[in-house]
N, C-alpha and C positions, 0 to 999 in steps of 0.2 A: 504493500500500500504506500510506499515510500513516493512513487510517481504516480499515484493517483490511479493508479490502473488496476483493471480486474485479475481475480488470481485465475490462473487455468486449471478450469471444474477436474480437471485429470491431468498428470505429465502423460503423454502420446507421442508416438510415430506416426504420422500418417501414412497409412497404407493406400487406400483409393480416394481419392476424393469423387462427391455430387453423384452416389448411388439414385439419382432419380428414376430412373426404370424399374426401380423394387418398391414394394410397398415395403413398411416398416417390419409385418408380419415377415412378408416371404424372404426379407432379408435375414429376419434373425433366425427364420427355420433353415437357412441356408447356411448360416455361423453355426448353432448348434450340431446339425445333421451330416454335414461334408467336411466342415474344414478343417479337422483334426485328421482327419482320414488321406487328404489329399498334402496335408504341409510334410515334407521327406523328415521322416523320425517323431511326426506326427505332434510338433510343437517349432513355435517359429527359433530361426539361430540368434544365438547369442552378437549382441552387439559392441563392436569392437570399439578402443577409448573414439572419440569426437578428433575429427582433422581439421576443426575450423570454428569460428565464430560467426554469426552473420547477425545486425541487422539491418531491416530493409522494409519499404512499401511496397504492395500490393496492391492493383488496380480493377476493379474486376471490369474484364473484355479484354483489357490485354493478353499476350499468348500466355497460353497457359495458370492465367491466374481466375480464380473462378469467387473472389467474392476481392471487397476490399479492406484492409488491414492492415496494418503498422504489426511486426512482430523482433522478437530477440531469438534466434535459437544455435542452437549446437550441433554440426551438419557431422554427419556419421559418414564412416566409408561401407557400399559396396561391395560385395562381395558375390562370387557363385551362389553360395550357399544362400543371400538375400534374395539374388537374381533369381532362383527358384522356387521358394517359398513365393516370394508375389507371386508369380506365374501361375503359383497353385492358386491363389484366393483370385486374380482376373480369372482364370479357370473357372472358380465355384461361381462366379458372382454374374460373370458374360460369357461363359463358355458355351459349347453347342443346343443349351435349352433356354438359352437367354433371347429373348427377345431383341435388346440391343446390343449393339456391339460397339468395342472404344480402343483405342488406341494406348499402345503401354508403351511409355517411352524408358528408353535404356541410354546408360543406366540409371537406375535408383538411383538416387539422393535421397539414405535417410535424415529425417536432423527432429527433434527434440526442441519443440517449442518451450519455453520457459517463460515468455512475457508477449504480451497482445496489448496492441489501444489503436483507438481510431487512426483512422489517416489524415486523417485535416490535422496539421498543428501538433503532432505527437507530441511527447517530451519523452519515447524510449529514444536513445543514440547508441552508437558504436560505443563508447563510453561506458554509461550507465549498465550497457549488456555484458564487458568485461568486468566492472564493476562487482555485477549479481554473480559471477561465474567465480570470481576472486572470494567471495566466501564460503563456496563451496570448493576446492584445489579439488577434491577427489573426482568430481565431473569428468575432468580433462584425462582422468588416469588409470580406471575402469572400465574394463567390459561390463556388461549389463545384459543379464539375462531379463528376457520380455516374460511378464507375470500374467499378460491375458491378451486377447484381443477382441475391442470393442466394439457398436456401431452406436453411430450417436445420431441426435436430433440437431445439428446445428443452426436452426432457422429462430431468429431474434438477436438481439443480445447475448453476449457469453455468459451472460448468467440464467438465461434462460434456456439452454441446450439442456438436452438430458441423454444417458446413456440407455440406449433402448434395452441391449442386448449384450452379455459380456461373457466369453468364453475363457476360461482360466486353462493355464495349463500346471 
């Protein structure tokens, strides 16, 4: 609360962004029922320390970016073992009983949001993101095993998203 900004309801990875061709139901019978079946070892890999800091605005329409936001986070490396596990959850999610189909760009970029606020006039900076990362040193030096994976409500406010669905491993 130090810059005035909302905490983030969950620390995440983002794995797919703007699931709109599922209803809420058929997405979470789709997390429950497939996707431990289909991730190789039947739980997502371990994530290796952060290669980077970022932050940065988001515009939504621009490529790639699909709503708009001011964020802080911690960009993860890539790996095989990432690059298939997605594949499995695009699989569950748009594979061949999916209605629509999207485009998966390679590679991943994971990264670990830690702070959000508007885009008009932030007051996160490059700064202030080194700043939050510098009271926690361990961030930067840790692997990180993934304890679940989520689907969420993101429409409103950050304080008004909710977690529909969460598969723990």
């Amino acid at each position: 609360h130090r810059y005035g900004i909302e905490h983030i309801p969950q620390s995440h990875m983002t794995a797919i962004y703007g699931m709109s061709h599922l209803s809420n139901e058929e997405a979470g019978r789709l997390l429950r029922t497939r996707v431990k079946d289909a991730l190789p070892g039947g739980r997502w890999p371990k994530f290796r320390p952060p290669i980077g800091i970022v932050q940065d605005v988001a515009v939504a329409g621009n490529p790639g970016q699909v709503c708009s936001i001011a964020w802080a986070q911690l960009t993860l490396a890539s790996g095989p073992d990432h690059e298939l596990a997605l594949d499995a959850l695009y699989d569950v999610f748009y594979g061949s009983e999916s209605a629509q189909k999207t485009e998966r760009h390679r590679p991943w970029t994971p990264h670990n949001s830690f702070a959000y606020d508007n885009p008009e006039e932030t007051v996160l900076t490059t700064a202030c993101a080194f700043e939050a990362v510098a009271q926690y040193p361990t961030l930067l030096t840790e692997e990180r095993n993934v304890a679940a994976i989520s689907l969420w409500d993101t429409n409103g406010k950050m304080g008004e998203w909710t977690c529909l669905e969460r598969l723990s491993f």
